[in-house]
Rosetta silent file (secondary structure, phi, psi, omega in degrees, C-alpha in Angstrom):
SEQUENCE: XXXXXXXXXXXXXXXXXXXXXXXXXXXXXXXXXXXXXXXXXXXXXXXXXXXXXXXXXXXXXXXXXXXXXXXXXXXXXXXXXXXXXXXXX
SCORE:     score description
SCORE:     0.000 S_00000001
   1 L     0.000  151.811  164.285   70.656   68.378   66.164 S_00000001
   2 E  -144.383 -165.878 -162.378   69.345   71.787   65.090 S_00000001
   3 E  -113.192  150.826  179.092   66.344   73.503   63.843 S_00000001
   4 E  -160.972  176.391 -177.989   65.744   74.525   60.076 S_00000001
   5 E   -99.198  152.165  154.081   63.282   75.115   57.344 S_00000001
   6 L   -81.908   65.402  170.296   62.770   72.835   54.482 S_00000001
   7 L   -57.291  -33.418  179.339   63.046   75.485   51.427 S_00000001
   8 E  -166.093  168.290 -178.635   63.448   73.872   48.164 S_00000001
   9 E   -88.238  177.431  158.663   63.984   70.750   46.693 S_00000001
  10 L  -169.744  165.796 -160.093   67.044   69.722   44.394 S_00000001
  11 L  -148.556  124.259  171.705   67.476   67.490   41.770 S_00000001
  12 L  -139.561  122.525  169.593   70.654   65.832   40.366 S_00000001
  13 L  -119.619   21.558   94.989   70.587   63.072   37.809 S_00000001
  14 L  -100.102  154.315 -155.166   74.168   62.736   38.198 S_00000001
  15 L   178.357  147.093  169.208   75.515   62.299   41.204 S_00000001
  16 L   -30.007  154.100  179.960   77.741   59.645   43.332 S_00000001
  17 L   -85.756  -22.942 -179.272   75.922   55.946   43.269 S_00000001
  18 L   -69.025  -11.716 -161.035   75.706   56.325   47.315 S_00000001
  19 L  -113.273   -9.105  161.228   72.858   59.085   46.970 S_00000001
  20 L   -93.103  179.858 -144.164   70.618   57.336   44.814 S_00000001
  21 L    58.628   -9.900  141.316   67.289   57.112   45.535 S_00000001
  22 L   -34.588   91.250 -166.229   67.709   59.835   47.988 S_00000001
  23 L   -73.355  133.130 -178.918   65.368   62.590   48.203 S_00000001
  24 E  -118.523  108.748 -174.152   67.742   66.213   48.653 S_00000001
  25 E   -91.433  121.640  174.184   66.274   69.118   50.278 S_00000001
  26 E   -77.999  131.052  177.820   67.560   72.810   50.534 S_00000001
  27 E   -94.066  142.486  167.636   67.711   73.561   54.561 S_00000001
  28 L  -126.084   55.895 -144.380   67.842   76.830   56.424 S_00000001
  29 L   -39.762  117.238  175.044   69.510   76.792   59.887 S_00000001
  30 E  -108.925  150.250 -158.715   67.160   78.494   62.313 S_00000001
  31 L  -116.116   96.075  157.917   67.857   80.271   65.532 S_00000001
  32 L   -52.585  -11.866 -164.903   64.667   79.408   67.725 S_00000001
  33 L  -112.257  -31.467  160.218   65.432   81.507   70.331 S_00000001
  34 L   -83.082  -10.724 -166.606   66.446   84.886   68.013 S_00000001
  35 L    69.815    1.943 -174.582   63.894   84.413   65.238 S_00000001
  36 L   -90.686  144.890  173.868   66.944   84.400   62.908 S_00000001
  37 E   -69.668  150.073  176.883   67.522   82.909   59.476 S_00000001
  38 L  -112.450 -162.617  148.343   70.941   81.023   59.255 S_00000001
  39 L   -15.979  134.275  146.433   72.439   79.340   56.630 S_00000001
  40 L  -136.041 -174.404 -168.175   71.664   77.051   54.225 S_00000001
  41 E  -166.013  166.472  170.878   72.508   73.483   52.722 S_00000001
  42 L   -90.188 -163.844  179.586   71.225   70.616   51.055 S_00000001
  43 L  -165.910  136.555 -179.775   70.346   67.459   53.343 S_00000001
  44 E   -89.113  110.648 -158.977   69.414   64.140   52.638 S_00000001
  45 E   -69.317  106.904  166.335   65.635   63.805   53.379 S_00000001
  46 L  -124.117   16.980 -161.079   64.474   60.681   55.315 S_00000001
  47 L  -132.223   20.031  179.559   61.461   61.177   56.944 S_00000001
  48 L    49.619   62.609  177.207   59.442   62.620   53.819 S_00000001
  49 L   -63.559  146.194 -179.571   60.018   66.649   54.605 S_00000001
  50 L  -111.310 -170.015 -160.984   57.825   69.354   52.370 S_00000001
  51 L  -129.755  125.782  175.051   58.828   72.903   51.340 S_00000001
  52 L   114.872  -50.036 -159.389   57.524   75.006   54.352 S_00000001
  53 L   -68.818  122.085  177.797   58.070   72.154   57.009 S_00000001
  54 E   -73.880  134.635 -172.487   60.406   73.140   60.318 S_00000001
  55 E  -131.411  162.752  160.333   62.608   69.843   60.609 S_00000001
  56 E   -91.391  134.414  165.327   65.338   68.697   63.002 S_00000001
  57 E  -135.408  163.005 -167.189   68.400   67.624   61.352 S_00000001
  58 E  -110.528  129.526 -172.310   71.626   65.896   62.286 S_00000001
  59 E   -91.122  154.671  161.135   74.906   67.057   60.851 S_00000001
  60 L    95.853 -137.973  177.318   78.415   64.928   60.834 S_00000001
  61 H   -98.154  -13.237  158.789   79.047   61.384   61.180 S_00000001
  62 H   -82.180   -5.745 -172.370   75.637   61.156   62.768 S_00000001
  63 H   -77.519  -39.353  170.590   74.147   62.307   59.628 S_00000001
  64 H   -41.010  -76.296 -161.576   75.946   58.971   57.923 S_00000001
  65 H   -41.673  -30.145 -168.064   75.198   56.870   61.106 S_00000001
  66 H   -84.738  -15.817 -176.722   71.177   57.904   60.388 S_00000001
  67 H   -77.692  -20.688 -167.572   71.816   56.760   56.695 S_00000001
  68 L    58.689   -0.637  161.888   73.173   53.565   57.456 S_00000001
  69 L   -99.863  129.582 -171.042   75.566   54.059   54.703 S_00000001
  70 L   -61.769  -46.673 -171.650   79.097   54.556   55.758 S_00000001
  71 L   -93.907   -3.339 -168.324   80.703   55.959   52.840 S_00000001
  72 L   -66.560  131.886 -161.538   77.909   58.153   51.656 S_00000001
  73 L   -84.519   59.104  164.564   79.188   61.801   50.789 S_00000001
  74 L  -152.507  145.316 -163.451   76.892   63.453   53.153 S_00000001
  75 L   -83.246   -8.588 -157.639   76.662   66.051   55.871 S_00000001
  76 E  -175.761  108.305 -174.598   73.183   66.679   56.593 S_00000001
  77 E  -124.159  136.547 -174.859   70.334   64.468   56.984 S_00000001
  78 E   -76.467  108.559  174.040   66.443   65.260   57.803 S_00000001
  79 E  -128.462   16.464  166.860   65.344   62.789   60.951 S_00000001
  80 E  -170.170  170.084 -171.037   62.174   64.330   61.905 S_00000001
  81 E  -126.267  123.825  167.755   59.579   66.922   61.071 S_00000001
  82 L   -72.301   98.000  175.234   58.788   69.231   63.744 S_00000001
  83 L   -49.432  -90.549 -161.979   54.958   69.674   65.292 S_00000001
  84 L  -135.544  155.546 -179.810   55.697   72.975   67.536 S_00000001
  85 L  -113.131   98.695  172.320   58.438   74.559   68.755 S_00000001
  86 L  -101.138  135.749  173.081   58.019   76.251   72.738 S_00000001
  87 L  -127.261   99.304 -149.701   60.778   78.436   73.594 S_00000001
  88 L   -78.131   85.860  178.776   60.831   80.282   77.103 S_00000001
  89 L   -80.410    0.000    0.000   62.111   83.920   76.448 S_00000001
């Protein structure tokens, strides 16, 4: 899992038949322990994520496995929204 930002929404009204009804988030890969911005991506939202909100998400064939769809084109799924973050520096 890692840690990220919830940044922006997206919107497709075409798109593969496995993704509808999806909600699709833009993500920002965060380095808890540097303070640094990473990446970003979408992710397929399942836990009803906000713009603003730090979330954990799972990348890979667990993001499918969390989807319950097998064949579903996608790489990055939302599977909790993060209260606080303690880091020991």
């Amino acid at each position: 899992m890692i840690i990220c930002n919830v940044v922006g929404n997206v919107w497709a009204t075409r798109k593969d038949d496995s993704l509808n009804g999806l909600k699709l988030m833009i993500i920002q890969r965060l380095d808890a322990c540097l303070d640094g911005e990473k990446e970003s991506c979408v992710a397929a939202d399942l836990v009803g994520a906000g713009i603003g909100d730090q979330v954990l998400v799972t990348t890979g064939s667990s993001a499918r496995a969390a989807l319950e769809v097998a064949d579903a084109p996608v790489d990055a799924v939302i599977i909790g929204i993060i209260d606080q973050v303690e880091v020991q520096k």
